[in-house]
C-alpha positions in Angstrom: -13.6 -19.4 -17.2 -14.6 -19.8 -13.4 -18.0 -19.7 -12.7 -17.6 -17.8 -9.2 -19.0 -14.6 -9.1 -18.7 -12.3 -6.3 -21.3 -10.2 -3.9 -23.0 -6.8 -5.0 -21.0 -4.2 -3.0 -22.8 -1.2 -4.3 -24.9 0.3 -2.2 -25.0 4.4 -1.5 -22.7 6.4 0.4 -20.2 4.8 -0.5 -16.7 5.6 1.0 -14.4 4.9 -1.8 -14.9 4.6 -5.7 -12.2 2.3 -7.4 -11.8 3.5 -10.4 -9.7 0.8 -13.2 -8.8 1.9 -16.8 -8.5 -1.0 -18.4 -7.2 -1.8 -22.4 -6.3 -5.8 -23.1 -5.1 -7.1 -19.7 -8.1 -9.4 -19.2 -6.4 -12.0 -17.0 -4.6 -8.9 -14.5 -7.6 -7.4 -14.2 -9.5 -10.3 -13.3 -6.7 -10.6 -10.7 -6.9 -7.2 -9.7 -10.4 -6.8 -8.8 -10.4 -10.8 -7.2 -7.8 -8.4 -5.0 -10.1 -6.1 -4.3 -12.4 -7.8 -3.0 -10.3 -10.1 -1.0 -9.2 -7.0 1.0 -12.6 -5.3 1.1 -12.6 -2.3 4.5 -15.7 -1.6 6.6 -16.5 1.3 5.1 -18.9 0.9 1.6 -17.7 0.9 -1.7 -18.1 0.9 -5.4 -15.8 -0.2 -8.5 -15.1 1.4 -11.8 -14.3 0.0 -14.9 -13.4 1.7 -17.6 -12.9 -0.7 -20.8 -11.0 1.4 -24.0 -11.9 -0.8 -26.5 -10.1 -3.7 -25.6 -9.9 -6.7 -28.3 -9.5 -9.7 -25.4 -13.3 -9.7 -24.3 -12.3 -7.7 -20.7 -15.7 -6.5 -20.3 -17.3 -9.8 -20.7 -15.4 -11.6 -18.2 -16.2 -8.6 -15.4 -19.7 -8.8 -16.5 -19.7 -12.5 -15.5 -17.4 -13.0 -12.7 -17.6 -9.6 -11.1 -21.7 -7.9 -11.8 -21.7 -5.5 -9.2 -18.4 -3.8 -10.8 -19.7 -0.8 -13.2 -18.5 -0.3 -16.5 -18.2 1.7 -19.1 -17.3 0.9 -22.4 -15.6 3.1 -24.7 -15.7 2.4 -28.7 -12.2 3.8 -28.8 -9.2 4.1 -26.7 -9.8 7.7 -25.6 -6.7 7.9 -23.2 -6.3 7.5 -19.5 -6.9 10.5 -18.2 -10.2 10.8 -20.1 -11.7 7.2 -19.2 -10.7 7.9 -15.7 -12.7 10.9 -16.0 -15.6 9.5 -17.1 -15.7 7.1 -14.0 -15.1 9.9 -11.7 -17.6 12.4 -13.0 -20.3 9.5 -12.1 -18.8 7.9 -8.8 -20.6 8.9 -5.4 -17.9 9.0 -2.4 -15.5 10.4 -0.3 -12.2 9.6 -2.1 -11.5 8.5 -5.6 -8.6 5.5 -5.8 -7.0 5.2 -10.0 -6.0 2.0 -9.4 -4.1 0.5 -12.9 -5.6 -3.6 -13.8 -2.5 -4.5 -13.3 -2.1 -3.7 -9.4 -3.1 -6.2 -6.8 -4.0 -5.0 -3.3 -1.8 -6.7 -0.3 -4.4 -7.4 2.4 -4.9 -4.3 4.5 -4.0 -1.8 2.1 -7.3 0.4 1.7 -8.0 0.4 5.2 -4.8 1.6 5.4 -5.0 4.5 2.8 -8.4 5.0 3.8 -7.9 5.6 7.6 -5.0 7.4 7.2 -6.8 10.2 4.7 -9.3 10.5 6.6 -7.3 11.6 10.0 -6.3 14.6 8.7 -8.8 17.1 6.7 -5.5 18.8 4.8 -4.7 15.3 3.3 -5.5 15.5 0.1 -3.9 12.2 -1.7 -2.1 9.3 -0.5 -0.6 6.2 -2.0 0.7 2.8 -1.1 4.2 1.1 -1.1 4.3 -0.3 -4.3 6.2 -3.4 -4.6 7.8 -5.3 -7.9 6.0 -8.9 -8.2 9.2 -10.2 -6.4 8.5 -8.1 -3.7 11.1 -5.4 -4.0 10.4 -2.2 -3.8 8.9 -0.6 -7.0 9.7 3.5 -7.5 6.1 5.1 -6.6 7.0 8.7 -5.7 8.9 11.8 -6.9 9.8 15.1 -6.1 8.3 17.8 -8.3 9.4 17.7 -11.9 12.0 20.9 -12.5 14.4 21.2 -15.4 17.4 21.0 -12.8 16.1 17.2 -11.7 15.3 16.3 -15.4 18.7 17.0 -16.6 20.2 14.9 -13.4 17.7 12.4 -14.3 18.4 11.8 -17.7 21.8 12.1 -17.3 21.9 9.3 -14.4 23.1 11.0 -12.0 21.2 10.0 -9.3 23.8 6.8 -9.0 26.2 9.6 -7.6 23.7 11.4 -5.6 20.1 11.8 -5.5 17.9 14.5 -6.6 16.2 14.0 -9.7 14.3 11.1 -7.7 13.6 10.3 -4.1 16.2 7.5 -2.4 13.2 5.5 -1.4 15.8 2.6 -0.5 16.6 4.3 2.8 12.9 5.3 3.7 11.6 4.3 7.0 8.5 1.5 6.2 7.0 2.1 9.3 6.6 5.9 8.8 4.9 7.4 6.4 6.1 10.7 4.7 5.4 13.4 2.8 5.9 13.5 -0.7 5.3 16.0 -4.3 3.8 13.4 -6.5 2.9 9.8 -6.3 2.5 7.4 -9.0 -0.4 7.0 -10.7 -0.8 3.1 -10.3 -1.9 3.9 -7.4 -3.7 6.9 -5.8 -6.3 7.8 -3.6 -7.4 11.2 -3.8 -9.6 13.1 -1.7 -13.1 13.9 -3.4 -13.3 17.7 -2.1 -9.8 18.1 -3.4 -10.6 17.0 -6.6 -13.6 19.2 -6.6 -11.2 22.4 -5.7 -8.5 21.9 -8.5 -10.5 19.7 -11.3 -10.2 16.3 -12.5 -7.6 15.0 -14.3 -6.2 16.8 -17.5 -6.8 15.5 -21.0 -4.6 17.3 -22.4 -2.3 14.1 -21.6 -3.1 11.2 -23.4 -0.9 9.3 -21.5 1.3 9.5 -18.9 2.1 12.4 -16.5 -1.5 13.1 -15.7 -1.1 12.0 -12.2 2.2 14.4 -12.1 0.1 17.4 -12.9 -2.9 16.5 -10.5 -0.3 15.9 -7.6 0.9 19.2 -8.5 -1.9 21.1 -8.7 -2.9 19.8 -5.3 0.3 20.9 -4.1 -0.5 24.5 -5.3 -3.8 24.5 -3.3 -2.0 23.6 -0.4 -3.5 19.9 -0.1 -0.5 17.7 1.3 0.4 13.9 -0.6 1.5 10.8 1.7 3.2 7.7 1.1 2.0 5.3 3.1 4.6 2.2 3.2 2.3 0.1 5.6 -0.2 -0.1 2.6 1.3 -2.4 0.2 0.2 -3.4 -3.6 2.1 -5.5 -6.2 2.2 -3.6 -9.2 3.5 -5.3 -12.5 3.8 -2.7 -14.6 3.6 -1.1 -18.0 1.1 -4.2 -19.2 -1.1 -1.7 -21.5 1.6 0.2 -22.7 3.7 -2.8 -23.7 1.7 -3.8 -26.4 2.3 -0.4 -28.0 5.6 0.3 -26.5 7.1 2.8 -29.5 4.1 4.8 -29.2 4.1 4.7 -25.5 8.3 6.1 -25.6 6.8 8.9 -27.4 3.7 10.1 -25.5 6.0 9.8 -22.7 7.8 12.7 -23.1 5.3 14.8 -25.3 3.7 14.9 -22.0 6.8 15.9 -20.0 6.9 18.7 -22.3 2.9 19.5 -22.1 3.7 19.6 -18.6 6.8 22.1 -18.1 4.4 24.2 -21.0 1.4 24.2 -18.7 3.0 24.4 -15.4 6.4 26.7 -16.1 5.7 28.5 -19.4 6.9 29.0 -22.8 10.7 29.3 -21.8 11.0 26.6 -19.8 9.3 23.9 -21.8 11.6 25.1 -24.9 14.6 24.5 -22.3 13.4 21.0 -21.6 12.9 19.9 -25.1 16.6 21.3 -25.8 17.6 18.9 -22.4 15.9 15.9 -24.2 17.2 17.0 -27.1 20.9 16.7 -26.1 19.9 13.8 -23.7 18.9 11.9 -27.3 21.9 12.6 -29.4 24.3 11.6 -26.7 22.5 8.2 -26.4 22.4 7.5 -30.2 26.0 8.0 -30.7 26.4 5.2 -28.6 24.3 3.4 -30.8 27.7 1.5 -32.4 27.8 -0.1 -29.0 24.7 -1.8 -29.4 26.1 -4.1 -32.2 29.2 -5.5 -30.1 26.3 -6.3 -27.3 25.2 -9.5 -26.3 22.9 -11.0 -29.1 20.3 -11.1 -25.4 21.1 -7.1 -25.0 21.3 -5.8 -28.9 18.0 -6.1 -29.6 17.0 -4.2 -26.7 19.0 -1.8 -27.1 19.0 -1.3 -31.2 14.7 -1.1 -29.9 16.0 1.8 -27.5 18.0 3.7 -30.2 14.9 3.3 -32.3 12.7 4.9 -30.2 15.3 8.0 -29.7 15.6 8.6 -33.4 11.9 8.8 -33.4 12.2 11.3 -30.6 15.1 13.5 -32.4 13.2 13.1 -35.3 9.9 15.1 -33.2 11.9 17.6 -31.6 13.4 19.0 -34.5 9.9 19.5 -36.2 7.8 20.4 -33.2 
């Protein structure tokens, strides 16, 4: 392990908090924070981490290479929302940035974010163009969840016209544009915002929670940017990998927390009958799986797995 260390950046009134839940990426989030503070704006700033008991000695190697970073570490994995929470309740600036370990900042990119939230007092999150580690573009907006979109969605539709998701592949780069929800990889939200509509929800344990924030600032009238002139890498799903039949699962127990919370009773019994459906029709082309490729079967016998598992909870949920 490198010797370098880097500069104390925390002095007050600060401008921005970072905040990075972290569980067993070590090496990304080593990356990710060297990021960071390669691309450091004017204004001050101070750096989160949140460590959820991770096995690979994380917290060690930000306590030597990086001692100005804070951390907190947790004796358990307690979720995302909830370590995120417990960074945020303690930072000290004008916007909060979630920012996943396994994101690196493109040079420019929070000055970016930063100046263009702060130009506009009704701006209550933004978010960068996030980009694939080949550079492609990476998916890192939506429009707001409905039952409508989810069916189209699941059903892959959107490859004969878009609506369940934004066609991102056709958006300007040099303008940036309003948006319902961003992806949580990624997002800078406005401190006073997150004062008026509360933090993030624990009722998710993963996943969605950056759905339901982006939608309750909608409700209060705050407005959500992309802003494709701020660019990160983002290699996505590093955490969740390790545990990824788990993952498949809190996945959509939090769609449905979500329709619940957000649309009532009715509608979240209408979406689990949409997944529901969605499921079956994918496992009966299980058969399929076995005339596959040996490079494909496997991958796809793993996805019929993780259906089952999900037919199996909707029917006794």
């Amino acid at each position: 392990m490198s010797d370098e260390t880097y500069p104390d950046v925390n002095e007050p009134l600060k401008t921005i908090s970072i905040v990075i839940v972290n569980w067993n990426t070590r090496e990304l989030l080593r990356k990710c924070l060297t990021s960071i503070y390669s691309s450091m704006p004017n204004g001050e700033l101070e750096i989160w981490v949140v460590d959820n008991a991770s096995t690979d000695n994380s917290s060690e190697m930000v306590k030597q290479l990086f001692p100005a970073v804070n951390i907190i570490e947790n004796q358990t994995n307690t979720g995302f929302a909830q370590a995120n929470n417990q960074a945020i309740q303690r930072s000290n600036a004008q916007f909060v940035m979630l920012l996943n370990p396994d994101t690196e900042l493109l040079p420019g990119a929070l000055e970016k974010m930063v100046s263009f939230i702060q130009a506009s007092l009704r701006v209550g999150a933004v978010g960068p163009r996030t980009l694939n580690p080949d550079k492609s573009l990476q998916t890192s907006c939506y429009p707001t969840p409905t039952l409508s979109r989810e069916f189209w969605r699941l059903f892959h539709l959107d490859k004969i016209r878009t609506f369940g998701v934004y066609d991102m592949e056709r958006w300007e780069t040099h303008s940036c544009r309003k948006v319902d929800i961003l992806l949580g990889a990624c997002l800078m939200i406005r401190k006073e915002a997150l004062d008026e509509v509360g933090l993030l929800s624990e009722d998710y344990f993963m996943y969605t929670e950056e759905v339901d924030i982006c939608y309750r600032l909608g409700q209060r009238g705050w407005e959500i940017y992309w802003i494709p002139e701020a660019e990160i890498i983002h290699y996505g799903g590093q955490s969740t990998s390790q545990v990824s039949r788990q993952m498949f699962i809190h996945l959509y127990q939090s769609k449905l927390l979500f329709f619940k919370k957000h649309y009532g009773d009715v509608s979240a019994f209408l979406y689990k009958l949409i997944l529901l459906f969605t499921s079956l029709a994918r496992l009966s082309l299980t058969p399929i799986a076995y005339l596959s490729r040996s490079s494909q079967r496997e991958k796809r016998l793993e996805l019929a797995h993780n259906y089952s598992q999900l037919v199996k909870i909707l029917l006794t949920n």
